[in-house]
matplotlib code that plots the C-alpha trace (Angstrom):
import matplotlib.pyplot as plt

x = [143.2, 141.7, 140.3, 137.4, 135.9, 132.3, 130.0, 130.8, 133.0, 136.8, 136.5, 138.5, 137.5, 138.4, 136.3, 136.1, 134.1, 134.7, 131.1, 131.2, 128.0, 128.9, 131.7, 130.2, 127.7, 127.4, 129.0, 126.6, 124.1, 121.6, 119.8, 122.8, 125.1, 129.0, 132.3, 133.6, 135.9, 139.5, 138.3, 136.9, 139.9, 141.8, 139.5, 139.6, 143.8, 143.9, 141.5, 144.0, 147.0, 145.7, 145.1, 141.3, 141.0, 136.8, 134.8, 130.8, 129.1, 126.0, 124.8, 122.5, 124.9, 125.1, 123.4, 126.9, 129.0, 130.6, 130.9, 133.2, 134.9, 136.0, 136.8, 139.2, 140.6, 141.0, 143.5, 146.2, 145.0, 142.2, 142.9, 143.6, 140.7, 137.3, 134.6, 131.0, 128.0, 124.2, 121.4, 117.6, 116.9, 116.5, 118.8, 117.6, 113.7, 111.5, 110.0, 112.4, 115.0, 114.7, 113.7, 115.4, 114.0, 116.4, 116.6, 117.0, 120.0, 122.1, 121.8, 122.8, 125.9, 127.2, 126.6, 128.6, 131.7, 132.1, 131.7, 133.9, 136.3, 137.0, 136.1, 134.1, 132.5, 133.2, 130.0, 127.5, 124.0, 120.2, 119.9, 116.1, 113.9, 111.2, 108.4, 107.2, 109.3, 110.1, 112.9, 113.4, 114.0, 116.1, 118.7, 118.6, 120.3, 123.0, 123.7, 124.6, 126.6, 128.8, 128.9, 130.0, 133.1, 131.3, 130.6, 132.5, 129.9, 125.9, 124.6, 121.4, 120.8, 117.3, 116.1, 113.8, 114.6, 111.6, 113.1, 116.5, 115.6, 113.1, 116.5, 118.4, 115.8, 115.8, 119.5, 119.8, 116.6, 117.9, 121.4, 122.1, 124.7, 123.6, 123.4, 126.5, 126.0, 123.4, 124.0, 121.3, 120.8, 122.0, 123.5, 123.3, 120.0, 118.8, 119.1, 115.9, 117.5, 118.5, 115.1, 114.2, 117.2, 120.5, 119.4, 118.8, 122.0, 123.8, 121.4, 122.3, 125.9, 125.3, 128.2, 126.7, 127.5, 126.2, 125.7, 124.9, 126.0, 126.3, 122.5, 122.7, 124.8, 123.2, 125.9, 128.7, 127.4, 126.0, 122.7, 121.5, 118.3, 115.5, 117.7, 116.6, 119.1, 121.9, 120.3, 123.1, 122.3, 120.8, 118.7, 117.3, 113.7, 113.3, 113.5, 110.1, 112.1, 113.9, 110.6, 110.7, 114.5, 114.0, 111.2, 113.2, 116.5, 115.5, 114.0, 114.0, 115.2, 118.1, 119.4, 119.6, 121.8, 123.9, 124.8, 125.8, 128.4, 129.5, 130.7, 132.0, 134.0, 135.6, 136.3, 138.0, 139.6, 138.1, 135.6, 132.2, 132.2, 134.6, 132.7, 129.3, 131.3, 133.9, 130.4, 129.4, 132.1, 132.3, 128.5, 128.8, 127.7, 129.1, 131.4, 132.4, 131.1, 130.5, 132.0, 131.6, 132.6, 132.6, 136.3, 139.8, 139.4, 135.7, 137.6, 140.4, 138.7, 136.3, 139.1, 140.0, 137.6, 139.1, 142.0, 141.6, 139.0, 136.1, 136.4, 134.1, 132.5, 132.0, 130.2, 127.7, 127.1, 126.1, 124.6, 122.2, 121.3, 120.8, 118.8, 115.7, 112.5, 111.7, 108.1, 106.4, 107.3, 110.5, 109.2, 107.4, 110.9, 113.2, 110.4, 110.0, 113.8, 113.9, 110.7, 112.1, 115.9, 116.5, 118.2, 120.6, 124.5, 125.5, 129.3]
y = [47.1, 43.9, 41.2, 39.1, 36.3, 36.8, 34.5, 30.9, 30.8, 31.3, 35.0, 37.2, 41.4, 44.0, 45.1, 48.4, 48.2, 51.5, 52.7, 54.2, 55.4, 58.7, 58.3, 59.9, 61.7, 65.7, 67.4, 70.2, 68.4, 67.7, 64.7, 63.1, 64.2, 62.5, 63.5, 64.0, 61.5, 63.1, 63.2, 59.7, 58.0, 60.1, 58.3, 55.0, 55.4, 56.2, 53.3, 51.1, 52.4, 51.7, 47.8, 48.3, 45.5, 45.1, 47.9, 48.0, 49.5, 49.2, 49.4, 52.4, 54.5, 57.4, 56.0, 53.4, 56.1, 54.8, 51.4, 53.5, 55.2, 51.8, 50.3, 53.2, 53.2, 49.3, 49.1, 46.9, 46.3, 44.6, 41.1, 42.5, 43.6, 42.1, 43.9, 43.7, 45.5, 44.9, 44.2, 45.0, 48.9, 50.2, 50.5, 52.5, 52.3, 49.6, 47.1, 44.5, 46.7, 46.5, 43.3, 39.9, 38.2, 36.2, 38.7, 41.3, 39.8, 38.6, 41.8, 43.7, 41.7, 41.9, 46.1, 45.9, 43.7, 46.2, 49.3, 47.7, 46.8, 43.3, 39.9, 38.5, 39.8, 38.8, 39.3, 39.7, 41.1, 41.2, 45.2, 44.3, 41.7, 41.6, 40.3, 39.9, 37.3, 33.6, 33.1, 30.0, 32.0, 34.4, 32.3, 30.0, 32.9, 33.7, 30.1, 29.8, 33.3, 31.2, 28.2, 30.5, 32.0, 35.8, 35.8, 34.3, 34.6, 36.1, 37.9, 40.0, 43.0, 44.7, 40.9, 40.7, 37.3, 35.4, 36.1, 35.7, 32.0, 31.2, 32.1, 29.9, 27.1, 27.0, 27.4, 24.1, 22.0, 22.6, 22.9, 26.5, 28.6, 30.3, 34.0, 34.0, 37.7, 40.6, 43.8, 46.1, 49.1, 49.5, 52.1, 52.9, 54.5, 51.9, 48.7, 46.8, 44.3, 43.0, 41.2, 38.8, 39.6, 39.2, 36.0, 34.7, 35.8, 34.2, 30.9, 30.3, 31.5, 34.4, 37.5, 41.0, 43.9, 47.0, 50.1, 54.0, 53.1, 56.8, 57.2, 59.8, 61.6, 61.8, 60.1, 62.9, 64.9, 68.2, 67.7, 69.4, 68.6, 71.5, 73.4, 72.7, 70.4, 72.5, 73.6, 72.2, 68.2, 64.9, 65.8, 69.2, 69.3, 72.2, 69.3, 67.2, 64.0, 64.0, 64.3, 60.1, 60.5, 63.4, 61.6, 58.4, 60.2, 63.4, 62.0, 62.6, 58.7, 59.3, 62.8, 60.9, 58.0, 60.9, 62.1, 59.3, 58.8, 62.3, 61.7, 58.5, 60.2, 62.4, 59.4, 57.7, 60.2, 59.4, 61.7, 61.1, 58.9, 56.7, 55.8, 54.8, 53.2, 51.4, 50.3, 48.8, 47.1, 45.2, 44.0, 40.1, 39.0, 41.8, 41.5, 44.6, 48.1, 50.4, 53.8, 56.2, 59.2, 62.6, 63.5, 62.6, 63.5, 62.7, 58.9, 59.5, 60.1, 57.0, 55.0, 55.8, 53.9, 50.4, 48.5, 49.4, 47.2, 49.3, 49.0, 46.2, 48.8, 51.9, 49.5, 47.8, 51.4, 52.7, 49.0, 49.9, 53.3, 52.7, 49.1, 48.4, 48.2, 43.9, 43.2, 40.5, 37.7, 38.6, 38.9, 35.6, 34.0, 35.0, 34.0, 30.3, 30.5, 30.8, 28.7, 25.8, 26.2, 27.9, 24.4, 24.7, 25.8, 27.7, 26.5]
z = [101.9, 103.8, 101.1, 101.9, 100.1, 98.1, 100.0, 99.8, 96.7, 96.1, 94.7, 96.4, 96.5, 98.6, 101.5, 99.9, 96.6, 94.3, 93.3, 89.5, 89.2, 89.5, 86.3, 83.1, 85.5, 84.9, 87.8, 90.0, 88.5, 91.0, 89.2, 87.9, 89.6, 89.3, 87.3, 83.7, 82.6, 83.9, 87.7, 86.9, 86.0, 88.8, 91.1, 89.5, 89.5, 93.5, 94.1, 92.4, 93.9, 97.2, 96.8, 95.8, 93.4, 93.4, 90.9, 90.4, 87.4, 85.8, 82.0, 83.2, 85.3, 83.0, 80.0, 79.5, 80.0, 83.1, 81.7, 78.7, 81.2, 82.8, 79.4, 78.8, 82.2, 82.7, 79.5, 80.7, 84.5, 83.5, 84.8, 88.3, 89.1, 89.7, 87.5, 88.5, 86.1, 86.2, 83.8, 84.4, 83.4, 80.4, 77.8, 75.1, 73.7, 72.5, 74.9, 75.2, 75.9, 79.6, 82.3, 82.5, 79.6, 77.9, 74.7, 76.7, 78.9, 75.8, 74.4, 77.0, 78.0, 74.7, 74.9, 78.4, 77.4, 74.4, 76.3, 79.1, 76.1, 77.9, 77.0, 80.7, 83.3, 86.9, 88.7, 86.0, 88.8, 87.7, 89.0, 90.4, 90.7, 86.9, 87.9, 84.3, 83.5, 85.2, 87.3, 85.3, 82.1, 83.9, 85.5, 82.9, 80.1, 83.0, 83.2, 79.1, 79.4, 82.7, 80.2, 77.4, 79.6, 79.0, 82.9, 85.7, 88.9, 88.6, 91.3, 91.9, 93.6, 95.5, 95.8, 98.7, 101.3, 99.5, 96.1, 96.7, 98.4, 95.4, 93.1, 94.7, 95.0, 91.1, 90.0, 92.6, 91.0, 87.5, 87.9, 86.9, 88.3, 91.2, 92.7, 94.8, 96.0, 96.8, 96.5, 98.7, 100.3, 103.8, 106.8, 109.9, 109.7, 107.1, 108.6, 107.4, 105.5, 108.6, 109.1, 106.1, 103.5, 105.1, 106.8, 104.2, 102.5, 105.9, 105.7, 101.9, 101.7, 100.0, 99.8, 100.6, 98.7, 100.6, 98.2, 99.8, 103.0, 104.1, 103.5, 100.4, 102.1, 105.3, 107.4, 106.6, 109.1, 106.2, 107.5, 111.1, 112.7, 112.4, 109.4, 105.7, 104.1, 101.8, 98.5, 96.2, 98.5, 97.1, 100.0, 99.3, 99.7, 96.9, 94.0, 94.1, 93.0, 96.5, 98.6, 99.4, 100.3, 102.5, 104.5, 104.5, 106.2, 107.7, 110.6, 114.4, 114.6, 112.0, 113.8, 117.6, 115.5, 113.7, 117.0, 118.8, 115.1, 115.9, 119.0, 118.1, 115.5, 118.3, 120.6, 117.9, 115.8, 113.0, 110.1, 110.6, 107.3, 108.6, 111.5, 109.5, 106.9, 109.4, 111.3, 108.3, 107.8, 110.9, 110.8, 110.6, 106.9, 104.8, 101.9, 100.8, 100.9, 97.9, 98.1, 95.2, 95.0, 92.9, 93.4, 94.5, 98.2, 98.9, 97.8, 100.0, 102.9, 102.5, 102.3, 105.8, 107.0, 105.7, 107.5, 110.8, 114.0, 115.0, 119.3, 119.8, 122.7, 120.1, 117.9, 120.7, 121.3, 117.8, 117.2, 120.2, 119.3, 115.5, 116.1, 114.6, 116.9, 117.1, 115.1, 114.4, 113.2, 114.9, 118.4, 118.3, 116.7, 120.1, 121.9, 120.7, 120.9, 124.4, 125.0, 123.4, 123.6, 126.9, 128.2, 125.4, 126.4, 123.7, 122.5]

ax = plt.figure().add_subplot(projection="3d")
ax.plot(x, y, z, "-o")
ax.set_aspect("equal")
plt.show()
């Protein structure tokens, strides 16, 4: 498995990143749904065998369970692997139990590194942005826990471009250590991050960590335009929870760019999977994807999409159909560009 470094510093993952939020889940269920422990360390064992050497997990992901799971399962690999988890939602009641606030981020990290039965963390990510509490105080705990040794790198993840810059801006005024990585949602048919946050994370260095890159499911190719999505999917429109993913994914845009992957995926031998996730992983600025999974060959199959070039021709052609319409300021951006710079020869 190809290893890339995480943004500008020395850390080295692999470009596949195993998702574990589905370890500890309850499998069939439909709002949780993952694996008991067995097919988790299965998983977690085939990952490793195959050169994977980068995990994400998250205090909440099945209420610590997967964090146990990981514990359990890391016993005497541990130091080969690089272990990222997340801080931000809640973890159990009262209200300081949840956020970024300084109590609430010691706490927590001490819960994880028991749970996880180690004695550091290697990218230690605020989950989401708190608005409630100062950036100052936030960055300023991860610092100490980086001084202490507990946490090798911080990171953050669903940080807009603004926020993300604003992060940065204090860790370098006050010394702190900085977010070296993002870790947002992106796919084929969900490329918005392409307008403010990822350059940003190219401007300032940043690594990108791109989790559900198959679009809940929606880039395997189970869903067919004009038919209702399968009952037992993340995507079925019978569960009122899943109404603001259905109208995010099941749209007329979404179907045309699931095509054009089909047929790519004949072209190129390849499962439909492969293709988005192989697309992915050729877009200039990513890391590393993260590819969960709720059994042995769901894994096996997304790790067919690692270690091979995507045809630089196959991926102008999904890049075109998939792109996002230019807005404003955008527009006015290329424009100036060209205005200004058109004497420019580009080296």
């Amino acid at each position: 498995m190809r290893i890339r470094l995480v943004g500008r510093t020395g850390l080295k993952v692999s470009e596949v990143c195993l998702g574990t939020m589905t370890f500890g889940g309850v499998p069939g269920k439909r709002g949780w749904p993952g694996c008991d422990e067995k097919e988790s360390l299965e998983i977690l064992s085939a990952y490793l065998d195959q050169g994977g050497n980068f995990i994400d997990t998250a205090d909440g992901y099945a209420d610590g369970r997967s964090e146990e799971i990981l514990g359990r399962g890391l016993k005497g690999r541990r130091d080969d692997v690089v272990l990222g988890t997340k801080v931000f939602f809640a973890a159990g009641s009262g209200a300081n139990r949840k956020g970024l606030s300084r109590k609430h981020i010691f706490e927590s990290i001490e819960a994880s590194l028991r749970r996880l039965q180690t004695d550091y963390i290697d990218l230690y990510q605020a989950h989401c942005f708190d608005s409630h509490t100062p950036l100052e105080e936030t960055l300023s705990a991860l610092d100490v826990l980086v001084k202490q040794g507990k946490v090798r790198y911080i990171g953050c993840s669903n940080f807009s471009g603004w926020q993300l810059s604003k992060a940065i801006g204090v860790s370098a005024l006050h010394g702190y250590a900085r977010f070296e990585s993002l870790q947002p949602r992106y796919s084929m048919v969900g490329r918005t991050i392409e307008r403010e946050i990822l350059p940003a994370c190219r401007a300032e260095g940043v690594g990108v960590i791109a989790y559900s890159p198959l679009a809940a499911g929606f880039l395997t190719g189970k869903y067919h335009s004009g038919e209702p999505a399968p009952a037992s999917s993340r995507l079925a429109e019978s569960e009122p929870a899943n109404r603001f993913w259905v109208e995010q994914h099941l749209t007329e845009r979404n179907f045309n760019i699931l095509c054009a992957v089909k047929a790519a995926s004949v072209r190129l031998e390849k499962t439909i999977s492969q293709i988005a996730l192989a697309w992915l992983l050729a877009m200039p600025g990513i890391t590393s994807v993260i590819m969960g999974a709720r059994h042995l060959a769901q894994l096996q199959e997304n790790l067919g999409a690692s270690g091979w070039d995507f045809p630089s021709e196959e991926w102008k052609k999904l890049d075109e159909v998939s792109a996002l319409p230019i807005e404003y300021p955008q527009d006015i951006h290329a424009f100036a560009d060209r205005l200004v710079h058109s004497d420019l020869t580009k080296p």
